[in-house]
Every structure is written in structure tokens, then in C-alpha cells.
N, C-alpha and C positions, 0 to 999 in steps of 0.2 A: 352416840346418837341419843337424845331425849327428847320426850314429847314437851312440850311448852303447853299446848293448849289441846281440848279435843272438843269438837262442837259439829252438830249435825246443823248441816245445811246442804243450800243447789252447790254442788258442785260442778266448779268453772272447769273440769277437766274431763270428767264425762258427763256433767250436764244432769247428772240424777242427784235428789235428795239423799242422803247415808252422813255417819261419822266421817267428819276428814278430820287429818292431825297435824299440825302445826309442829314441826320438827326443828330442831337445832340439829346440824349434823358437822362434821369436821370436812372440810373441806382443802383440797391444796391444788393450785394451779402456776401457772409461769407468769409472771406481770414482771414487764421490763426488764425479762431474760433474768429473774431473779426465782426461784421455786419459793411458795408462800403458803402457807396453813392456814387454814383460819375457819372459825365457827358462821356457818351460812346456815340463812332460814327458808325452809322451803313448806309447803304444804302437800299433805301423802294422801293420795285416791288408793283406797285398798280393791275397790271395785276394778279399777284398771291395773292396778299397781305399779302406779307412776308416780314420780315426784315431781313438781310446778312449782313454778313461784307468781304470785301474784303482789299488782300494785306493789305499795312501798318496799314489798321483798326485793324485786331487783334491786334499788337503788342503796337497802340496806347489805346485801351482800355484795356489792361494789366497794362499797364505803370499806368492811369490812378487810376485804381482798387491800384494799388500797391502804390501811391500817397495816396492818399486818408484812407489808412491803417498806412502810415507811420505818416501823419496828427493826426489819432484818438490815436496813441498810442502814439505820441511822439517820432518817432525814425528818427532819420539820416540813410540816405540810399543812393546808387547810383541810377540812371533813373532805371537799368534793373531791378531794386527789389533786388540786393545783399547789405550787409552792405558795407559802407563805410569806406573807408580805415583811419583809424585815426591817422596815421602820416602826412595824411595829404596832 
């Protein structure tokens, strides 16, 4: 786990102003019955001590997750997780 960024602002998690922290963390879950690793970004409320993701985080730790799958099995893929087009 590393911090990436640290910046005070309203936090979208409990709603108060304080430091939140922008984290990389290791991640591993099951996609397509395959077990997968991979580095997801989330942002930490120490106020709550919860981790969230907001905006572009979801769709970058998808990407991620869906990298990381196409990695273990060997497959060509587009970013979104769809196959890629083989003409090319």
C-alpha cells in the first residue's frame, strides 16, 4: 500500500473537511473464475476509516482488474475488457 496523493478537502465519505489519501493498494479478486491481483486506487477517510472510490477510480480499477486477467490468461483485449478487434 502507497499513498499517491494527500490533500485536504470535503470529504465524499463523511462529508467533513480533513486530509484524505489517495492510495494504491494490491488488490485480488475472481473475474471470470480466474483469481487476479492487481494494484486498485481508492481514497482513505481516516475520520471514518474507510476506504471509497470515487469517479474515474471505479472505472480505473476495472480496467485494472480486467488487465490483470487478460495478463494471467494470455488474451488480447481492448482497455474496456471487450475482445479486440482482430482485423486489426
Amino acid at each position: 500500500m502507497r499513498i499517491l496523493k494527500m490533500e485536504t478537502k470535503d470529504c465524499p465519505h463523511c462529508t467533513r473537511q480533513h486530509p484524505v489519501a489517495t492510495m494504491a493498494v494490491e488488490e485480488t479478486n475472481i473475474y471470470k473464475g480466474v483469481k487476479v491481483s492487481y494494484e486498485a486506487v481508492y481514497e482513505y477517510c481516516g475520520v471514518a476509516d474507510e476506504w471509497h472510490a470515487v469517479g474515474d477510480m471505479i472505472s480505473q480499477n476495472y480496467r485494472s482488474m480486467v488487465a490483470a486477467y487478460q495478463k494471467a490468461v494470455g488474451e488480447t483485449a481492448s482497455a474496456d475488457g471487450s475482445p479486440a478487434d482482430a482485423s486489426g
